[in-house]
N, CA, C and O atoms as a GROMACS GRO file, in nm:
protein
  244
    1UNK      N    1   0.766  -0.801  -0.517
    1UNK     CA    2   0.654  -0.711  -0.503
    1UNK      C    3   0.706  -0.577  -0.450
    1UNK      O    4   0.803  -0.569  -0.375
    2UNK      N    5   0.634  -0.472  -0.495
    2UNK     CA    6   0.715  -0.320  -0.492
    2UNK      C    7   0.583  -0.232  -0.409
    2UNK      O    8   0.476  -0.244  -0.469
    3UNK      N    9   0.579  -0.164  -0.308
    3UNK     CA   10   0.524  -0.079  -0.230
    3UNK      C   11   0.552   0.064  -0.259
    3UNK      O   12   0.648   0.119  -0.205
    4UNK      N   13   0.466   0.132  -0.347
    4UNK     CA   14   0.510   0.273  -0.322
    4UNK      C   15   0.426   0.369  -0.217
    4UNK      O   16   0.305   0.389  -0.227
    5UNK      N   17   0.505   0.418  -0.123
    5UNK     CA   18   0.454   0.478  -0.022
    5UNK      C   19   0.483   0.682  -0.016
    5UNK      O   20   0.584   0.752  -0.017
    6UNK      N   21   0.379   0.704  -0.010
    6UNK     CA   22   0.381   0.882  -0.019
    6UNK      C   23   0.437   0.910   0.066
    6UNK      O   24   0.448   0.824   0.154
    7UNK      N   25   0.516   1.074   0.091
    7UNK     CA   26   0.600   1.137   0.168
    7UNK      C   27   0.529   1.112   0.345
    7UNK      O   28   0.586   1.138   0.451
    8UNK      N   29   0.375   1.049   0.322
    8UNK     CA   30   0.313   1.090   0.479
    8UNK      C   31   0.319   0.933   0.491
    8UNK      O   32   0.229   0.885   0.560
    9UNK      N   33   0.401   0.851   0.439
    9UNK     CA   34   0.405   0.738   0.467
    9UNK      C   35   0.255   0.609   0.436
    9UNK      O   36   0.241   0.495   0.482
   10UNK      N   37   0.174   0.680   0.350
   10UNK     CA   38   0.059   0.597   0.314
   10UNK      C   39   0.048   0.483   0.183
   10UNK      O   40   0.009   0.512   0.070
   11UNK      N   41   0.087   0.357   0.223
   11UNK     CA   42   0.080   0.279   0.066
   11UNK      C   43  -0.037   0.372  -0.039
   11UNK      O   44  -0.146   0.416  -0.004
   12UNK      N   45   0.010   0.379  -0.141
   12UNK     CA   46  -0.053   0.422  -0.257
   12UNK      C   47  -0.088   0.287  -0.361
   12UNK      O   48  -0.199   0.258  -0.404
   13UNK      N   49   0.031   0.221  -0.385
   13UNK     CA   50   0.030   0.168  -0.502
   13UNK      C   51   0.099   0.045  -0.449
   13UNK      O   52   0.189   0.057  -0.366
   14UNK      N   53   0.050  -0.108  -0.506
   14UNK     CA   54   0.159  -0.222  -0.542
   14UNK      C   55   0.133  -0.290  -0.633
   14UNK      O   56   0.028  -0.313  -0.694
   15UNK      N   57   0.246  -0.326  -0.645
   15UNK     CA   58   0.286  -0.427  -0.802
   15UNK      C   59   0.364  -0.485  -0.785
   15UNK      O   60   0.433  -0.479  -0.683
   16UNK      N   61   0.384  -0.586  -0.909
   16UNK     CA   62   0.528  -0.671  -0.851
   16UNK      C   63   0.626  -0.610  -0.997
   16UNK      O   64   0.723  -0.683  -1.019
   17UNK      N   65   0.615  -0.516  -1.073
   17UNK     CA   66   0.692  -0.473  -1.135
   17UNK      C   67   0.737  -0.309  -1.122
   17UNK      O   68   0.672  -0.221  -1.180
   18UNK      N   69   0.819  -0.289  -1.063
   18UNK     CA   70   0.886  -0.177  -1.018
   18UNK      C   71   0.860  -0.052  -1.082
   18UNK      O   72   0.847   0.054  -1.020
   19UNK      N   73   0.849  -0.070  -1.267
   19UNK     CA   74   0.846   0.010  -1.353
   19UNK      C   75   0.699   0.074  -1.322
   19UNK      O   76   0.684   0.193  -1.296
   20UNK      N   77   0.595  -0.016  -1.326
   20UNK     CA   78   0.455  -0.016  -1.304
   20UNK      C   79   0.460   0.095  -1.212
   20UNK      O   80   0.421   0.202  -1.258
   21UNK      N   81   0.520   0.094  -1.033
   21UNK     CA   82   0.514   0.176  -0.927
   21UNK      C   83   0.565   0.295  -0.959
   21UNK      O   84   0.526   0.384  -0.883
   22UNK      N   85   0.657   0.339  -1.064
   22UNK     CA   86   0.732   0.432  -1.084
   22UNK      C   87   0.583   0.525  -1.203
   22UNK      O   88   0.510   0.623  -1.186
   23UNK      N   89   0.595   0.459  -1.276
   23UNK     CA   90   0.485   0.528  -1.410
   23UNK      C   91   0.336   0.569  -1.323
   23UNK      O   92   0.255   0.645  -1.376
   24UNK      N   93   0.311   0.506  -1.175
   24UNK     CA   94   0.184   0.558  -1.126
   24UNK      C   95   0.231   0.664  -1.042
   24UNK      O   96   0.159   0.758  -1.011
   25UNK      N   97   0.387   0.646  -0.994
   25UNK     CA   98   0.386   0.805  -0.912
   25UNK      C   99   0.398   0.928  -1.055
   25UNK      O  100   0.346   1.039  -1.068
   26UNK      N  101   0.464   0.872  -1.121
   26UNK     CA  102   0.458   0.992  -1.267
   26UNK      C  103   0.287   1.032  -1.290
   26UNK      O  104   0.256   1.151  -1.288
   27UNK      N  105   0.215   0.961  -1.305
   27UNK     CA  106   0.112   0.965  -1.347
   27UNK      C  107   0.008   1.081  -1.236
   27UNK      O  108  -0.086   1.146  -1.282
   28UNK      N  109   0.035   1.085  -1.141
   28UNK     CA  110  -0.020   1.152  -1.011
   28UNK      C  111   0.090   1.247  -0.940
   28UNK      O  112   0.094   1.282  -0.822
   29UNK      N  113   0.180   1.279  -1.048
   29UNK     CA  114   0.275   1.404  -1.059
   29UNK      C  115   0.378   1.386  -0.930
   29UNK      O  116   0.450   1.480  -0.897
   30UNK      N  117   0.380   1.277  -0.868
   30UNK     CA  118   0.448   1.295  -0.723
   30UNK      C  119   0.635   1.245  -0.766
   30UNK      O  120   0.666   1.160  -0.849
   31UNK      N  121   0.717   1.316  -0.691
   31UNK     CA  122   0.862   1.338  -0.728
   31UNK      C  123   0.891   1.281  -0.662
   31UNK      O  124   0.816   1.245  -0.571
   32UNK      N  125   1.028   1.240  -0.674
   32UNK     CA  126   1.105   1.134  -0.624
   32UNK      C  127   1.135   1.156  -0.459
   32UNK      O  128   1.174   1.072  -0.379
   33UNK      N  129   1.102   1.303  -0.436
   33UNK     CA  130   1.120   1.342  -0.309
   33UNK      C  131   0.981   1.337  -0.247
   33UNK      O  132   0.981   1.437  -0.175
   34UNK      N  133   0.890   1.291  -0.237
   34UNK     CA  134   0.763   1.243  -0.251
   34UNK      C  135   0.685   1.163  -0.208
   34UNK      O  136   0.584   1.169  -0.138
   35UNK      N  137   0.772   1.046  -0.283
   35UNK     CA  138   0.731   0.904  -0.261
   35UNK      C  139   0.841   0.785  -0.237
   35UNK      O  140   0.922   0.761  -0.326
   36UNK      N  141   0.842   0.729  -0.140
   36UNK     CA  142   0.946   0.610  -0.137
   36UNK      C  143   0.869   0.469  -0.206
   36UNK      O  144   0.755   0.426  -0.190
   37UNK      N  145   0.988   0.415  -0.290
   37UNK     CA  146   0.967   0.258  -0.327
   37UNK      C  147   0.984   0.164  -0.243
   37UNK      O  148   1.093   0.185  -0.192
   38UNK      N  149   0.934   0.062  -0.195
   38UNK     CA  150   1.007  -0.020  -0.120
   38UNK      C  151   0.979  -0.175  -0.150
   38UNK      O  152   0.863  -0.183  -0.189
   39UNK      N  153   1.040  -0.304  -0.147
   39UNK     CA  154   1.063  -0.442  -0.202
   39UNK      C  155   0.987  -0.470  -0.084
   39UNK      O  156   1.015  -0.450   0.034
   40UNK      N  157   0.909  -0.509  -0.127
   40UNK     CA  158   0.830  -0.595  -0.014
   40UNK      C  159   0.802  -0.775  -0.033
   40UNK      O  160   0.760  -0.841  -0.128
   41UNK      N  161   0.841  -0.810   0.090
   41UNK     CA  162   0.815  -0.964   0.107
   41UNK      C  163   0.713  -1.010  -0.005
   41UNK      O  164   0.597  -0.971  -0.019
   42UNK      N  165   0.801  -1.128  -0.101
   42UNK     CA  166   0.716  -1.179  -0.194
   42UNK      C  167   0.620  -1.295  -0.102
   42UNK      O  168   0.508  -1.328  -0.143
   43UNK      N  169   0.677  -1.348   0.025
   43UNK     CA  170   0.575  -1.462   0.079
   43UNK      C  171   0.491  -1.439   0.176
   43UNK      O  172   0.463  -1.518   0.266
   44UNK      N  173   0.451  -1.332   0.161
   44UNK     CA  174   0.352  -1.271   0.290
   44UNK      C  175   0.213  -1.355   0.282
   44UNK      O  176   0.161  -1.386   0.175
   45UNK      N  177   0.177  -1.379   0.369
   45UNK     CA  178   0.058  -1.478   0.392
   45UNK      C  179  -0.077  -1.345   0.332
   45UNK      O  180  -0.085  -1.222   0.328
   46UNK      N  181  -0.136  -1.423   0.307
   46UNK     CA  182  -0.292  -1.344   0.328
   46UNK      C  183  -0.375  -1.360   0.443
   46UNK      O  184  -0.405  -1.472   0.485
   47UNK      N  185  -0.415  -1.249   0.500
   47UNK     CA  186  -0.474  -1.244   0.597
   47UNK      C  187  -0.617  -1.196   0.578
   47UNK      O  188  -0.656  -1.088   0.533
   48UNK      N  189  -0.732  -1.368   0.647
   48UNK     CA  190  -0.812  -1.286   0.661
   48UNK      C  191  -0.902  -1.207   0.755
   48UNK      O  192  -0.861  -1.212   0.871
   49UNK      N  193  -1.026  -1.126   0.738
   49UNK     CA  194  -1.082  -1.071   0.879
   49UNK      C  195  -1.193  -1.087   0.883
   49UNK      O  196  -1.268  -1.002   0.835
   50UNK      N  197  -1.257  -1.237   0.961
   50UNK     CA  198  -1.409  -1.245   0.963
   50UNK      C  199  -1.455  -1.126   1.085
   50UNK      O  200  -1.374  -1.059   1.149
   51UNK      N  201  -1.604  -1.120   1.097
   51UNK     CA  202  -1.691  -1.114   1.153
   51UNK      C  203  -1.642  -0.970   1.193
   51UNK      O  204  -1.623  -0.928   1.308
   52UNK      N  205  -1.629  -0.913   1.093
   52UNK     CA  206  -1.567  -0.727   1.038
   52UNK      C  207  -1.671  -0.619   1.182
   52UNK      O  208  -1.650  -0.551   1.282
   53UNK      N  209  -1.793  -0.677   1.088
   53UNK     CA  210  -1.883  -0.579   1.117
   53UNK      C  211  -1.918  -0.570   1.275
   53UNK      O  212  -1.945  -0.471   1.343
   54UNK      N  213  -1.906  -0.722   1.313
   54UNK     CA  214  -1.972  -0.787   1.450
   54UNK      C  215  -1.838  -0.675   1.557
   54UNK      O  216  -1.872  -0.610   1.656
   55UNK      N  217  -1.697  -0.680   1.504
   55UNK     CA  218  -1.626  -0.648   1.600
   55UNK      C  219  -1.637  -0.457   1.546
   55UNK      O  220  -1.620  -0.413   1.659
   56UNK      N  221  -1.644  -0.404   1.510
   56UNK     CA  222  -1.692  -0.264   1.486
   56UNK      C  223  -1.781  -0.248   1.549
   56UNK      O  224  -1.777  -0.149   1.622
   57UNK      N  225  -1.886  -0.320   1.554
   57UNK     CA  226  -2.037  -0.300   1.660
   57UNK      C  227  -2.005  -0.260   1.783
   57UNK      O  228  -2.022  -0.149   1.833
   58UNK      N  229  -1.930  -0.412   1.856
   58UNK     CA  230  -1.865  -0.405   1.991
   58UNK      C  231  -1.789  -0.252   2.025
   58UNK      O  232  -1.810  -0.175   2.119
   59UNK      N  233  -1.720  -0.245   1.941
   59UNK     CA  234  -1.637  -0.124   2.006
   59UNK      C  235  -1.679   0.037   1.982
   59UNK      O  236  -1.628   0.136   2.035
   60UNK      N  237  -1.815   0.030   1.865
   60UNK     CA  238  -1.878   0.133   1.897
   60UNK      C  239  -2.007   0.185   2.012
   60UNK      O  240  -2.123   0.146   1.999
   61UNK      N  241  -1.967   0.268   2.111
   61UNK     CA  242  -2.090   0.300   2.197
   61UNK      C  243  -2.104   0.421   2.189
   61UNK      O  244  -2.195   0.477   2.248
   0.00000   0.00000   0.00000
């Protein structure tokens, strides 16, 4: 799996085919000086996040 991340360090794009990450920074004009690729862990768990809204509530006053 391939991470392409913009010069301000923000995931943009993933895929698990490299070519794919490359043709979407072409596609949104960004240069090689730009954007970094990076291989990211194929066994990363999924994570999930119940009760989203309940903990946003809490911490807004």
């Amino acid at each position: 799996m391939y991470g392409l991340y913009d010069k301000e360090g923000i995931l943009r794009f993933v895929d698990s085919d490299k070519d794919a990450c490359i043709a979407y920074a072409e596609l949104f004009e960004l240069n090689a000086t730009n954007y970094c690729l990076m291989d990211l862990a194929n066994d990363t768990k999924k994570v999930t996040v119940s009760n989203l809204d309940q903990t946003l509530e809490g911490s807004n006053n």
